[in-house]
PDBQT receptor file of N, H, CA, C and O in Angstrom, charges set to zero:
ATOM      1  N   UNK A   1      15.492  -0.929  27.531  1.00  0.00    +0.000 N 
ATOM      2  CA  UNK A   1      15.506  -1.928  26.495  1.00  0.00    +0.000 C 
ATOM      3  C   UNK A   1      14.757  -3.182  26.920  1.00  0.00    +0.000 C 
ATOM      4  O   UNK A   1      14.367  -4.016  26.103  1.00  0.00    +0.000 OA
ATOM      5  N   UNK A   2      14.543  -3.296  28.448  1.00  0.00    +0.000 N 
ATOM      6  H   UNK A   2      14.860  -2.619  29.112  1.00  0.00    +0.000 HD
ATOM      7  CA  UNK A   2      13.651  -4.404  28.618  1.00  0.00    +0.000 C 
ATOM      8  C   UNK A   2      12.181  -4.353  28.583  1.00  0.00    +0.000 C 
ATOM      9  O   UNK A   2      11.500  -5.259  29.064  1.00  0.00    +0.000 OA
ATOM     10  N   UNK A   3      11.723  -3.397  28.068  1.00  0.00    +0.000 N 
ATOM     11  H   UNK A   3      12.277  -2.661  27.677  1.00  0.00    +0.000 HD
ATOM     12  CA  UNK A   3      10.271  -3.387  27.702  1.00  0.00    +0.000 C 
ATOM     13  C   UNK A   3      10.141  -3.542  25.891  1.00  0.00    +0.000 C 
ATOM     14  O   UNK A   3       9.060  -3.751  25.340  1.00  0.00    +0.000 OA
ATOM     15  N   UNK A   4      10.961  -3.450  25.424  1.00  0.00    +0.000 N 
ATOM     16  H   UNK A   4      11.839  -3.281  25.871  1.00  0.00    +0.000 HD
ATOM     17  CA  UNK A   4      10.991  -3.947  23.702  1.00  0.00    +0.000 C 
ATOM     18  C   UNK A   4      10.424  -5.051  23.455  1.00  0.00    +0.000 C 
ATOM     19  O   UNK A   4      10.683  -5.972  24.230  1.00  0.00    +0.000 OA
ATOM     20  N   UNK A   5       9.790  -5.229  22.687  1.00  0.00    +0.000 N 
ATOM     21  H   UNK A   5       9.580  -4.481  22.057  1.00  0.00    +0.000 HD
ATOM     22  CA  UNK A   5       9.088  -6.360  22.356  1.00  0.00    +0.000 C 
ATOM     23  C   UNK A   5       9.436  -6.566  20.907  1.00  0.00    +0.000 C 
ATOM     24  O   UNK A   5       9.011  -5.632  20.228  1.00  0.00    +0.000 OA
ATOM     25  N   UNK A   6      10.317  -7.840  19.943  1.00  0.00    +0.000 N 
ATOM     26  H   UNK A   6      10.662  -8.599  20.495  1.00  0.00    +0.000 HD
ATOM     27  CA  UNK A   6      10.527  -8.179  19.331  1.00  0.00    +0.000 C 
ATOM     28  C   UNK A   6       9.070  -7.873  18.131  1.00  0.00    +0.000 C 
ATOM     29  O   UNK A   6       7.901  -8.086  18.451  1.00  0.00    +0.000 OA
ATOM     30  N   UNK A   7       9.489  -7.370  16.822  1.00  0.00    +0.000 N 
ATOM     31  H   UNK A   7      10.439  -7.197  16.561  1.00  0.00    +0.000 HD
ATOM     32  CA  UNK A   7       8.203  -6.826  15.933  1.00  0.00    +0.000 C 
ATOM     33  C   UNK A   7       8.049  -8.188  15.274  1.00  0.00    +0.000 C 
ATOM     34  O   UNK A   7       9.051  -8.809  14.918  1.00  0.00    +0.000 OA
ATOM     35  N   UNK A   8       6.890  -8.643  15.112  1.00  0.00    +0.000 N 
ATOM     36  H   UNK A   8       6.076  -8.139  15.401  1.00  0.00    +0.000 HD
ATOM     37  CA  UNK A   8       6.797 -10.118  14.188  1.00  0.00    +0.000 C 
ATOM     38  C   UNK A   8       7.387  -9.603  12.345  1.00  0.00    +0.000 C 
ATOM     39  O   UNK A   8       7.286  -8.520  11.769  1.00  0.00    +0.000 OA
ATOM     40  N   UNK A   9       7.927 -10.800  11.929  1.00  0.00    +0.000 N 
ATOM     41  H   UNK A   9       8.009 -11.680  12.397  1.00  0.00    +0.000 HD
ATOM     42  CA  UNK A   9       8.842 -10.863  10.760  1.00  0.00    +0.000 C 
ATOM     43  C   UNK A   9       8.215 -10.041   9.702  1.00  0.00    +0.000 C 
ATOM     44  O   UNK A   9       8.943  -9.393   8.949  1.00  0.00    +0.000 OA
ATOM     45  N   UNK A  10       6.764 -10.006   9.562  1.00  0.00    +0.000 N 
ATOM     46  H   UNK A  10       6.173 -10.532  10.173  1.00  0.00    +0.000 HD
ATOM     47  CA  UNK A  10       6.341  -9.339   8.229  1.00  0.00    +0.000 C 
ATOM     48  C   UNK A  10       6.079  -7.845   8.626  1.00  0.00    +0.000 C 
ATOM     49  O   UNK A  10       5.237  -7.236   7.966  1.00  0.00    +0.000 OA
ATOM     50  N   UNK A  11       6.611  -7.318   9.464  1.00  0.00    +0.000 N 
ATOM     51  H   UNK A  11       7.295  -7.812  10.001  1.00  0.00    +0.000 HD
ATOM     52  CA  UNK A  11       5.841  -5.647   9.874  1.00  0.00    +0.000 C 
ATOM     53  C   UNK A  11       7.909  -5.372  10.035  1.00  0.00    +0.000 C 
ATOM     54  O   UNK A  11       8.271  -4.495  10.820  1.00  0.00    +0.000 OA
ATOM     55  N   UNK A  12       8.536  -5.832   9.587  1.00  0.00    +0.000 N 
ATOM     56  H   UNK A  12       8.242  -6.544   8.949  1.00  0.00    +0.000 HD
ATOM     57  CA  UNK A  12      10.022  -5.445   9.953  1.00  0.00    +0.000 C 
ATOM     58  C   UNK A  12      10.254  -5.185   8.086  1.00  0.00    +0.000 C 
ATOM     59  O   UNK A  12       9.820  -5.916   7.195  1.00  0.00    +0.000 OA
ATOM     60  N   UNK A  13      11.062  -3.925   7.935  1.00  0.00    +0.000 N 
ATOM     61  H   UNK A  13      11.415  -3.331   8.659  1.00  0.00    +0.000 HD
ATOM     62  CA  UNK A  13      11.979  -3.825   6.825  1.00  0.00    +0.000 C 
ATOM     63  C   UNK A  13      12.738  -4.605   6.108  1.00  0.00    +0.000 C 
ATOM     64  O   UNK A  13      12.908  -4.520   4.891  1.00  0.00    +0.000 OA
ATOM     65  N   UNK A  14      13.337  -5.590   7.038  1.00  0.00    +0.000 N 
ATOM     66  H   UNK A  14      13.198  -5.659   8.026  1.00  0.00    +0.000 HD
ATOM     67  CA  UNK A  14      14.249  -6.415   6.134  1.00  0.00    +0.000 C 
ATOM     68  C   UNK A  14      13.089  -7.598   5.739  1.00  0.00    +0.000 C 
ATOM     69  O   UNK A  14      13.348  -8.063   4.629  1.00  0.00    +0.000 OA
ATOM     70  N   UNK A  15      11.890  -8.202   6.348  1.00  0.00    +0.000 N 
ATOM     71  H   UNK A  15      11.679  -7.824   7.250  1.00  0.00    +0.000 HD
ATOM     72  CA  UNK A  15      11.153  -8.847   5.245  1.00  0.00    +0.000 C 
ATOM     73  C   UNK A  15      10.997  -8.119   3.961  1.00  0.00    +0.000 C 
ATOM     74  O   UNK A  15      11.319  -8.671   2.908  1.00  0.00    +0.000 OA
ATOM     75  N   UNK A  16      10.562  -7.014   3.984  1.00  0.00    +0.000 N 
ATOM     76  H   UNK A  16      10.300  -6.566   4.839  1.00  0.00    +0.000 HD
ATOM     77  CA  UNK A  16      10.307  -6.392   2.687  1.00  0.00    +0.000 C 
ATOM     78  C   UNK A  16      11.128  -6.140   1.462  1.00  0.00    +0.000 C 
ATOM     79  O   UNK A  16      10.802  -6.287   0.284  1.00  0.00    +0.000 OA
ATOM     80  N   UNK A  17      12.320  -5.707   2.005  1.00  0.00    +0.000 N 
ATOM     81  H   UNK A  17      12.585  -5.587   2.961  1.00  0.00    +0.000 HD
ATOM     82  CA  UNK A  17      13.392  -5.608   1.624  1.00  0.00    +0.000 C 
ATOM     83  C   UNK A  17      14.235  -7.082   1.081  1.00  0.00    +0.000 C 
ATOM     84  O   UNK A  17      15.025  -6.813   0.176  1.00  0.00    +0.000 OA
ATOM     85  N   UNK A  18      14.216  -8.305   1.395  1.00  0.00    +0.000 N 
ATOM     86  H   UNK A  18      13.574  -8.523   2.130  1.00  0.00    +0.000 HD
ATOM     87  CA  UNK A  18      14.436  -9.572   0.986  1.00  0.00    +0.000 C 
ATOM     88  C   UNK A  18      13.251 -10.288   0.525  1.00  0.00    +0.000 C 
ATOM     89  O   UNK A  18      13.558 -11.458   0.297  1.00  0.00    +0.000 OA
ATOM     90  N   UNK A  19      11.882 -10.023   0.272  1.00  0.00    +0.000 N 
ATOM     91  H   UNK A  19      11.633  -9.072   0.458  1.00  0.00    +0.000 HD
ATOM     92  CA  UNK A  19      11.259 -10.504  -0.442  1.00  0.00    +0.000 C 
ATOM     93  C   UNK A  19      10.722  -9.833  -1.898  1.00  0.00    +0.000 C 
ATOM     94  O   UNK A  19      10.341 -10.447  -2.894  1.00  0.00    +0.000 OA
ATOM     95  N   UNK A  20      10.807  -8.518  -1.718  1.00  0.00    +0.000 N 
ATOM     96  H   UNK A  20      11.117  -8.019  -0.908  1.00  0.00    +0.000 HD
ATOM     97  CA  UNK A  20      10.727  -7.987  -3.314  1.00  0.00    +0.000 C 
ATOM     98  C   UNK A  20      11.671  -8.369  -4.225  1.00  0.00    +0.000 C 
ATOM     99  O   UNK A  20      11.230  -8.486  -5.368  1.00  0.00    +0.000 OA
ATOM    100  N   UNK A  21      12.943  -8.621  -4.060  1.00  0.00    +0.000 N 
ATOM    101  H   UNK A  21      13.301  -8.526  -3.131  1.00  0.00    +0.000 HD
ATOM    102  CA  UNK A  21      13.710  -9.358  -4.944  1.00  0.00    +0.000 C 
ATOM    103  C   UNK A  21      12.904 -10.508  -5.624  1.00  0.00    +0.000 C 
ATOM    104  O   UNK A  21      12.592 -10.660  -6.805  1.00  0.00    +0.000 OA
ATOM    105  N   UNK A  22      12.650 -11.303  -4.473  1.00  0.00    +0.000 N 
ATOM    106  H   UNK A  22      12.904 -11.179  -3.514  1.00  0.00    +0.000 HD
ATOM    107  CA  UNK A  22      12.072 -12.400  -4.840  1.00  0.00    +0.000 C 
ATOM    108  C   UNK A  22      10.957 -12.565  -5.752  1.00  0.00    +0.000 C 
ATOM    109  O   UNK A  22      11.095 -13.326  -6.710  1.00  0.00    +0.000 OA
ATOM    110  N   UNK A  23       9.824 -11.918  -5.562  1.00  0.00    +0.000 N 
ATOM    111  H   UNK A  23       9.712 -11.300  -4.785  1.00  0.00    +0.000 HD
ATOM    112  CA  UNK A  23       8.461 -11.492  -5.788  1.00  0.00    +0.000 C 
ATOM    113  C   UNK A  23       9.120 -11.057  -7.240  1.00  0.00    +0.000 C 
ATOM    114  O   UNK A  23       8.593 -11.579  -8.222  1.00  0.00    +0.000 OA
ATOM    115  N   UNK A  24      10.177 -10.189  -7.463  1.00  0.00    +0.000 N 
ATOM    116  H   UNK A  24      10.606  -9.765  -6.666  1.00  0.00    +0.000 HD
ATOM    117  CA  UNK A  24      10.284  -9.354  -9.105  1.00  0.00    +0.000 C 
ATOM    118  C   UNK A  24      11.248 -10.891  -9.744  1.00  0.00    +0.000 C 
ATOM    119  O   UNK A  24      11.075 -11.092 -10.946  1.00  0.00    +0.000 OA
ATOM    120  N   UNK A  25      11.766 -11.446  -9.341  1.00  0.00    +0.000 N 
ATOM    121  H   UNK A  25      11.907 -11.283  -8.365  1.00  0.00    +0.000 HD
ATOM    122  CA  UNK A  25      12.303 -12.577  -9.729  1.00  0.00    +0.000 C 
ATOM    123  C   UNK A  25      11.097 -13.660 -10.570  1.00  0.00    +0.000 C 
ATOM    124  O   UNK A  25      10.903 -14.009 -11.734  1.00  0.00    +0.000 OA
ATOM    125  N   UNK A  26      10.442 -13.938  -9.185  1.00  0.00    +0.000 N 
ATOM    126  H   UNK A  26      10.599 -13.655  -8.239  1.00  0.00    +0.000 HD
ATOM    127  CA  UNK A  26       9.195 -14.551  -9.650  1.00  0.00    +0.000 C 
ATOM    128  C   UNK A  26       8.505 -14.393 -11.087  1.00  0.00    +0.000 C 
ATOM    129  O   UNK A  26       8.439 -15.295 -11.923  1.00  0.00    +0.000 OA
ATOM    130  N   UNK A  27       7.970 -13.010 -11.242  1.00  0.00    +0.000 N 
ATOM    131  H   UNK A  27       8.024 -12.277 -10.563  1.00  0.00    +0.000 HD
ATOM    132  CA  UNK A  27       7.503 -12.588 -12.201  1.00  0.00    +0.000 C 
ATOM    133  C   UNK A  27       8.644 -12.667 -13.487  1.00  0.00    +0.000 C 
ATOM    134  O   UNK A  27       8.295 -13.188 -14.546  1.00  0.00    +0.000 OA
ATOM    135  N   UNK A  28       9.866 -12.180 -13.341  1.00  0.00    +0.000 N 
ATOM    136  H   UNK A  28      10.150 -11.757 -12.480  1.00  0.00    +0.000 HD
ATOM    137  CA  UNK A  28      10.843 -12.713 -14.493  1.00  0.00    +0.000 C 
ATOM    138  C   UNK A  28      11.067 -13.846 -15.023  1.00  0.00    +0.000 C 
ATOM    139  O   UNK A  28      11.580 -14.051 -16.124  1.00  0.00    +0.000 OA
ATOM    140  N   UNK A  29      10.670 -14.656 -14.216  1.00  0.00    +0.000 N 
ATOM    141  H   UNK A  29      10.254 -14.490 -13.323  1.00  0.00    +0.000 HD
ATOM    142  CA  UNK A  29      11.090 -15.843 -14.021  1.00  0.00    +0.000 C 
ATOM    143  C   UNK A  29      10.086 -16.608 -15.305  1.00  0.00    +0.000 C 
ATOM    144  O   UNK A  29      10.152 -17.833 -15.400  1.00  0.00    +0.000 OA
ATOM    145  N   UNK A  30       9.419 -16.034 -16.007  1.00  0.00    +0.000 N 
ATOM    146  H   UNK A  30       9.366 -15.039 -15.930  1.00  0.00    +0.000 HD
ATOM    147  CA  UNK A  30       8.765 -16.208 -17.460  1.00  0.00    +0.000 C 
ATOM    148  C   UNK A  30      10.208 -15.690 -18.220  1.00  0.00    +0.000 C 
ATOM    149  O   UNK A  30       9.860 -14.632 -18.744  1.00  0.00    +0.000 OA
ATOM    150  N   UNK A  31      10.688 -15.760 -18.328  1.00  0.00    +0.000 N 
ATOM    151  H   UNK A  31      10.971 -16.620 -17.902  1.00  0.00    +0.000 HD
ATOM    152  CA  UNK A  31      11.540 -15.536 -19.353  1.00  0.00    +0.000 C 
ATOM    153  C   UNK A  31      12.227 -16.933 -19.883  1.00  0.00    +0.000 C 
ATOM    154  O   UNK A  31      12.511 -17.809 -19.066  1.00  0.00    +0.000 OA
ATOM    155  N   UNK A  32      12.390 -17.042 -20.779  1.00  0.00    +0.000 N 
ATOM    156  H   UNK A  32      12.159 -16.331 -21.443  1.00  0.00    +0.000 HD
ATOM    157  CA  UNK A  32      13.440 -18.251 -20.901  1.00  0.00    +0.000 C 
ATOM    158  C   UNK A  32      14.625 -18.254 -20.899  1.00  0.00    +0.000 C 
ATOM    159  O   UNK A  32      15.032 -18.678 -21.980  1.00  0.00    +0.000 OA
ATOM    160  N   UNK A  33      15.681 -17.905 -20.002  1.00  0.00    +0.000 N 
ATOM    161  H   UNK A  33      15.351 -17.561 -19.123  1.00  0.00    +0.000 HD
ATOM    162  CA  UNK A  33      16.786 -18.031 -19.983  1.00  0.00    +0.000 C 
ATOM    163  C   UNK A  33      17.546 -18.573 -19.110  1.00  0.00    +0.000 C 
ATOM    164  O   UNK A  33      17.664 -17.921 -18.072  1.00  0.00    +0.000 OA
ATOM    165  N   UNK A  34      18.359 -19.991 -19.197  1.00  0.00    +0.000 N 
ATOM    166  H   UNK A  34      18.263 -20.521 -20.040  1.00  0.00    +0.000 HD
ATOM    167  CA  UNK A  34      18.232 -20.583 -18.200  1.00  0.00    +0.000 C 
ATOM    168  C   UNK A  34      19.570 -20.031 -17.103  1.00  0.00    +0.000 C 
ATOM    169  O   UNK A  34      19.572 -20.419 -15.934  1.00  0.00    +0.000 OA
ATOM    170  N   UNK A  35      20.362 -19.361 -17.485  1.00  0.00    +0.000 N 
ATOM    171  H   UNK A  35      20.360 -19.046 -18.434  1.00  0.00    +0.000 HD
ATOM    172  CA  UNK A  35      21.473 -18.272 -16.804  1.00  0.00    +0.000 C 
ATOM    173  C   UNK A  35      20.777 -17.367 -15.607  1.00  0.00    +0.000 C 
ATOM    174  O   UNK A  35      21.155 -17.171 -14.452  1.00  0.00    +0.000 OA
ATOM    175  N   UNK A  36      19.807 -16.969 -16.205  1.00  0.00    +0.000 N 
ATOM    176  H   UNK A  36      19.500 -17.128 -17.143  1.00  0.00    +0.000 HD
ATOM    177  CA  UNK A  36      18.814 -15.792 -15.353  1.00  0.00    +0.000 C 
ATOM    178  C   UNK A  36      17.912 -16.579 -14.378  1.00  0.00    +0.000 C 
ATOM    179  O   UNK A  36      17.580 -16.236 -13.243  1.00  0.00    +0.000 OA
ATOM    180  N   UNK A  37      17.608 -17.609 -14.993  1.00  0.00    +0.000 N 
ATOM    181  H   UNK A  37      17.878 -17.887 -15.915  1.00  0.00    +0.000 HD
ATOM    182  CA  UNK A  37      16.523 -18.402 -13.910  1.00  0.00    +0.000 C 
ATOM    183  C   UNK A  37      17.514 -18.602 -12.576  1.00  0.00    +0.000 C 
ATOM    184  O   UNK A  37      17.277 -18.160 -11.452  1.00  0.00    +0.000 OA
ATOM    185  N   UNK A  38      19.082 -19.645 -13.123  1.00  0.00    +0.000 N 
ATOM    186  H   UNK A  38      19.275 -20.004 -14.036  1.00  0.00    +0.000 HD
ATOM    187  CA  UNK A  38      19.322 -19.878 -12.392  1.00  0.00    +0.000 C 
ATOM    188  C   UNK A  38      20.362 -18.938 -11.196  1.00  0.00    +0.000 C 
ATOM    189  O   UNK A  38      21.185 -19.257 -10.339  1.00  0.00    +0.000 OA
ATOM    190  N   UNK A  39      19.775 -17.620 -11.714  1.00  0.00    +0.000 N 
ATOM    191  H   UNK A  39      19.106 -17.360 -12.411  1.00  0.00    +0.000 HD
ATOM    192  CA  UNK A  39      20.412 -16.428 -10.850  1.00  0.00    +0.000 C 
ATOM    193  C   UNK A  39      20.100 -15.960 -10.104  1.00  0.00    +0.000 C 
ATOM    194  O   UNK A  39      20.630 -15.283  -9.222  1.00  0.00    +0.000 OA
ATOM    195  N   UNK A  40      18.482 -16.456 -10.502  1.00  0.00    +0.000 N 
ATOM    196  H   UNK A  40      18.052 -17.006 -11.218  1.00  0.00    +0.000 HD
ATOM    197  CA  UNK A  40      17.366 -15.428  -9.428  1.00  0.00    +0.000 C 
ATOM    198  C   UNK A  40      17.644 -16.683  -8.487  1.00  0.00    +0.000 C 
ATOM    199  O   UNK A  40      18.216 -16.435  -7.426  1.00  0.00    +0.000 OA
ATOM    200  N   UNK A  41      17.315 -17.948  -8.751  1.00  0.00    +0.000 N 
ATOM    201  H   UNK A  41      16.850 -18.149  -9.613  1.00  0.00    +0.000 HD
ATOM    202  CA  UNK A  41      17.115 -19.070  -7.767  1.00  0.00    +0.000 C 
ATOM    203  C   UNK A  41      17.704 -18.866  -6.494  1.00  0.00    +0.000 C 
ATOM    204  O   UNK A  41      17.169 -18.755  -5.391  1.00  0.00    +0.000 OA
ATOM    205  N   UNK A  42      19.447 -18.823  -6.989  1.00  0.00    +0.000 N 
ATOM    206  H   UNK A  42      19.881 -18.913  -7.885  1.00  0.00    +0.000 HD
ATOM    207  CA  UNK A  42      20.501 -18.644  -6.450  1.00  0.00    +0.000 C 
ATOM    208  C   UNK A  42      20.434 -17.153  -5.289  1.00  0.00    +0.000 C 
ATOM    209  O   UNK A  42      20.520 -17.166  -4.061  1.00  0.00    +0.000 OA
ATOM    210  N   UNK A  43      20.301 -16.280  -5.973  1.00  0.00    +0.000 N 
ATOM    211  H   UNK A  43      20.232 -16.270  -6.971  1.00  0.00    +0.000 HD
ATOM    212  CA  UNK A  43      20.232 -15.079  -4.850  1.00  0.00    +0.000 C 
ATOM    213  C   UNK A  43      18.605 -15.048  -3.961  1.00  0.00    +0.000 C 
ATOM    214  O   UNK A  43      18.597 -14.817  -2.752  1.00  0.00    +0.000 OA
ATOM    215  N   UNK A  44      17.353 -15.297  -4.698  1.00  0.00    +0.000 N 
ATOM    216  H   UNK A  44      17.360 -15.485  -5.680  1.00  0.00    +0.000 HD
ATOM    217  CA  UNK A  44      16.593 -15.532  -3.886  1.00  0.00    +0.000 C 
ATOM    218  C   UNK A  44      16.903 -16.931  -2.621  1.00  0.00    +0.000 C 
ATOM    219  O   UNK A  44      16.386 -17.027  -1.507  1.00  0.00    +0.000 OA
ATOM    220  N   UNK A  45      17.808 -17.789  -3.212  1.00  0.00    +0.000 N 
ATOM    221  H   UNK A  45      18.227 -17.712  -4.116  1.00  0.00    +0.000 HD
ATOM    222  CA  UNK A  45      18.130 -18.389  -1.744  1.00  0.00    +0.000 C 
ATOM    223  C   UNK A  45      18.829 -17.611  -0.818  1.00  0.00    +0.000 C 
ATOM    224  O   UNK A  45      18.456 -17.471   0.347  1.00  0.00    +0.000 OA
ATOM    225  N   UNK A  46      19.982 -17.022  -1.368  1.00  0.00    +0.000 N 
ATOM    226  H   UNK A  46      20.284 -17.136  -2.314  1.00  0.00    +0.000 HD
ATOM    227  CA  UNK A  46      20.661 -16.233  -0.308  1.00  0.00    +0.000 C 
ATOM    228  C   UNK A  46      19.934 -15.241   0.054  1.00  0.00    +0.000 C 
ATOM    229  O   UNK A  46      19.871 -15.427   1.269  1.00  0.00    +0.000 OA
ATOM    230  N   UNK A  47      19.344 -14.316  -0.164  1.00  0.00    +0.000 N 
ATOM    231  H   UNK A  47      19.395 -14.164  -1.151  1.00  0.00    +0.000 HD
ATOM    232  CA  UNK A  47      18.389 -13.310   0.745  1.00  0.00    +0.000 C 
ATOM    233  C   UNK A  47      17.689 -14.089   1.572  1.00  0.00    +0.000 C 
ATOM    234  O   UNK A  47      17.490 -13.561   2.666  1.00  0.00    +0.000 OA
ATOM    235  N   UNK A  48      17.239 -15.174   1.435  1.00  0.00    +0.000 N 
ATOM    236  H   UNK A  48      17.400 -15.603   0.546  1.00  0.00    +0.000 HD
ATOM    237  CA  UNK A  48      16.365 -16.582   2.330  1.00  0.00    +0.000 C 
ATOM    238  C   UNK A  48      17.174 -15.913   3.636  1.00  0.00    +0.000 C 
ATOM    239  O   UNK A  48      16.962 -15.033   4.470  1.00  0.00    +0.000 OA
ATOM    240  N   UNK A  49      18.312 -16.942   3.276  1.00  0.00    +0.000 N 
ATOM    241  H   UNK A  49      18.484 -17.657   2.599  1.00  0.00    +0.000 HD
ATOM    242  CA  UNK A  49      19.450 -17.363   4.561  1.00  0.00    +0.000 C 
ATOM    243  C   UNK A  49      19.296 -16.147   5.076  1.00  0.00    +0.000 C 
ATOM    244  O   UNK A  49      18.971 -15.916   6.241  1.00  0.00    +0.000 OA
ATOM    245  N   UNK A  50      19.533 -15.308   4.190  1.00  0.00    +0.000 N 
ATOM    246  H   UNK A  50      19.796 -15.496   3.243  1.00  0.00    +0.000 HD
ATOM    247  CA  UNK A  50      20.135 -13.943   5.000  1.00  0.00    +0.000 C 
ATOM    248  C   UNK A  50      18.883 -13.453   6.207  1.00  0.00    +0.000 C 
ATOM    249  O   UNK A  50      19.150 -13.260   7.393  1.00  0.00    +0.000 OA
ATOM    250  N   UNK A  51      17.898 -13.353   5.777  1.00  0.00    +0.000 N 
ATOM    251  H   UNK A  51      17.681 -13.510   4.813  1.00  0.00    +0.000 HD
ATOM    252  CA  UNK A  51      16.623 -13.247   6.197  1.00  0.00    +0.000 C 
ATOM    253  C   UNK A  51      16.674 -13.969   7.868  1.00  0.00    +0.000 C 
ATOM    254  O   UNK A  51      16.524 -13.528   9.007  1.00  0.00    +0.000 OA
ATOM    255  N   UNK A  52      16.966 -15.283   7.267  1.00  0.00    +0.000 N 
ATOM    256  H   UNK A  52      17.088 -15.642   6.341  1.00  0.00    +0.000 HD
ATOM    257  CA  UNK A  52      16.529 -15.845   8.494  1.00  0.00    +0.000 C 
ATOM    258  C   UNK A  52      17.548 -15.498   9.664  1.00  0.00    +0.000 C 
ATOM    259  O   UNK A  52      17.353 -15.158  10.831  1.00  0.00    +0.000 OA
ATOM    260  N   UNK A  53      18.752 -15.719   8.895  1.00  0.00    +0.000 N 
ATOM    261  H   UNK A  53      18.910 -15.995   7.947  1.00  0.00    +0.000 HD
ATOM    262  CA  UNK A  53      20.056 -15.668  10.627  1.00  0.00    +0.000 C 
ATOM    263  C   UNK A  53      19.574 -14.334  10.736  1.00  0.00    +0.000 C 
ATOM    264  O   UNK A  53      19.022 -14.431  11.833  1.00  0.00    +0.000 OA
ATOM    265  N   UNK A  54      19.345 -12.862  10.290  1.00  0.00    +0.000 N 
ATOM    266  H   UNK A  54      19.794 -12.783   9.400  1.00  0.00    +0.000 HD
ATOM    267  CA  UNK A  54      18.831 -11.943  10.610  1.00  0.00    +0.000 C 
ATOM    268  C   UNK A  54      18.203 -11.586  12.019  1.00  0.00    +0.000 C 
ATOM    269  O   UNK A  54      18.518 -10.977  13.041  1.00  0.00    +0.000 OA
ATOM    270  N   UNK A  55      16.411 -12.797  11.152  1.00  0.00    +0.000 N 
ATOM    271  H   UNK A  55      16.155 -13.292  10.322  1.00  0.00    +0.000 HD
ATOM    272  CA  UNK A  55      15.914 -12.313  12.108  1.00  0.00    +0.000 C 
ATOM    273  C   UNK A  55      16.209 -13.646  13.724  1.00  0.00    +0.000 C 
ATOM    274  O   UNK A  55      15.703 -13.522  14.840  1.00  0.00    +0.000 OA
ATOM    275  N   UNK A  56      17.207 -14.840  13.229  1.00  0.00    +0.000 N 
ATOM    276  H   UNK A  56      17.617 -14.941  12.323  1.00  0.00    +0.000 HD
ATOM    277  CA  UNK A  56      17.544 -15.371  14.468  1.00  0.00    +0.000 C 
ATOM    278  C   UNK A  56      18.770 -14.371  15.926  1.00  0.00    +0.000 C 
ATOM    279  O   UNK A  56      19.001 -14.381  17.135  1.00  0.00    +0.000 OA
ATOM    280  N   UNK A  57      19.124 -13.763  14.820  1.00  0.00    +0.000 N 
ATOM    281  H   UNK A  57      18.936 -13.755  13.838  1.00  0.00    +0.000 HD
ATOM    282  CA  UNK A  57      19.934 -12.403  15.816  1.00  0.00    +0.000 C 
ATOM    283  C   UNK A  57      19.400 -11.915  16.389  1.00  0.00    +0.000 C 
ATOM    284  O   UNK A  57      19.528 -11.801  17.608  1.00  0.00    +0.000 OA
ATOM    285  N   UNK A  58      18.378 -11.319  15.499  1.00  0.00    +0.000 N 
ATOM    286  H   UNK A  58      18.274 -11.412  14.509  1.00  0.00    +0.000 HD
ATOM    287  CA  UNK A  58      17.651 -10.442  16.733  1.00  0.00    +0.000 C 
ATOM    288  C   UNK A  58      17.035 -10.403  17.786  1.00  0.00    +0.000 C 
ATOM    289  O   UNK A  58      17.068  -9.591  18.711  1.00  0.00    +0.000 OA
ATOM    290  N   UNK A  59      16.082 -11.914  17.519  1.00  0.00    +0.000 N 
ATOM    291  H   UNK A  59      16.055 -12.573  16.768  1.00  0.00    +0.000 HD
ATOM    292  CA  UNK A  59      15.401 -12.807  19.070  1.00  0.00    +0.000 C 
ATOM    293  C   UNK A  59      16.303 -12.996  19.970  1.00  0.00    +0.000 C 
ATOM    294  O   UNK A  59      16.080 -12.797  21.164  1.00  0.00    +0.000 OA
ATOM    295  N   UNK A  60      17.478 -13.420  19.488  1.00  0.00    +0.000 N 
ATOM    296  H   UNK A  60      17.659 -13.582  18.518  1.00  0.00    +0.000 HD
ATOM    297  CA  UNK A  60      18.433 -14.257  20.212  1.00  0.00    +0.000 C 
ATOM    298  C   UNK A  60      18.745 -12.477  20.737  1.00  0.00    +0.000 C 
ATOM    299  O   UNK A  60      17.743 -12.233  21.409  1.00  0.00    +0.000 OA
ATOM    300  N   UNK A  61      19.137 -11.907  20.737  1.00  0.00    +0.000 N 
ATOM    301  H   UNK A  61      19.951 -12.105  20.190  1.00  0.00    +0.000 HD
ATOM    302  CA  UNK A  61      19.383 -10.656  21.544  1.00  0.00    +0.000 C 
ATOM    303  C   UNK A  61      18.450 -10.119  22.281  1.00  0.00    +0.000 C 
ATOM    304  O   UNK A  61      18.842  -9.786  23.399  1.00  0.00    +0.000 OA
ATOM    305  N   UNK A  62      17.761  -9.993  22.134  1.00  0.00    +0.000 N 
ATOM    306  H   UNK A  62      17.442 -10.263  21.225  1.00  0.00    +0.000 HD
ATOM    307  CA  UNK A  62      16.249  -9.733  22.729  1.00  0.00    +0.000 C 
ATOM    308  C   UNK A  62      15.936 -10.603  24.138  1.00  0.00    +0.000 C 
ATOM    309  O   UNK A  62      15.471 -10.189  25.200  1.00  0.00    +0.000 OA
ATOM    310  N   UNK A  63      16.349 -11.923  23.769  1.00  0.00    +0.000 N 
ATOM    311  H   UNK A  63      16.727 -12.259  22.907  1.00  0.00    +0.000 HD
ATOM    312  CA  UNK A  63      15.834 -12.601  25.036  1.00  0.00    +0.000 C 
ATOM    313  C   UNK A  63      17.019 -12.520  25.825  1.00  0.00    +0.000 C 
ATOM    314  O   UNK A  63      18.180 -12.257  25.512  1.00  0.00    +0.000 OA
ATOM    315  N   UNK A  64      16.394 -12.849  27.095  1.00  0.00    +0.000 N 
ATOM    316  H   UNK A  64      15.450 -13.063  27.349  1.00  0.00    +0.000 HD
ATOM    317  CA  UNK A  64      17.305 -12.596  28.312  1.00  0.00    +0.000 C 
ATOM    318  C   UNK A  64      17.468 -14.493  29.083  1.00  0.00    +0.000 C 
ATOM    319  O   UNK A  64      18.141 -14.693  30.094  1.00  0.00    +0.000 OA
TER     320      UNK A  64
């Protein structure tokens, strides 16, 4: 395990996986409804967070 080398954020699954939400949000986000706008806002922040302590776990394990 000490030859692993941490994968940079955009070649890892969970970027992909927490930004297509976002990205299909985006594009909805023409709609006028202000319930839905403020739903996507709301969970595209939390996939954010989630994203980040994610990938702060994983460095943080990684390094010695």
């Amino acid at each position: 395990m000490d030859d692993q080398k941490t994968k940079a954020g955009v070649k890892t699954t969970e970027f992909w996986v927490s930004i297509a939400p976002v990205i299909l949000g985006l594009i909805d986000r023409q709609q006028d409804d202000p319930a839905l706008n403020m739903t996507l806002v709301i969970c595209s922040t939390a996939l954010g967070m989630a994203y980040i302590v994610s990938r702060t776990m994983v460095k943080k394990c990684t390094k010695k």
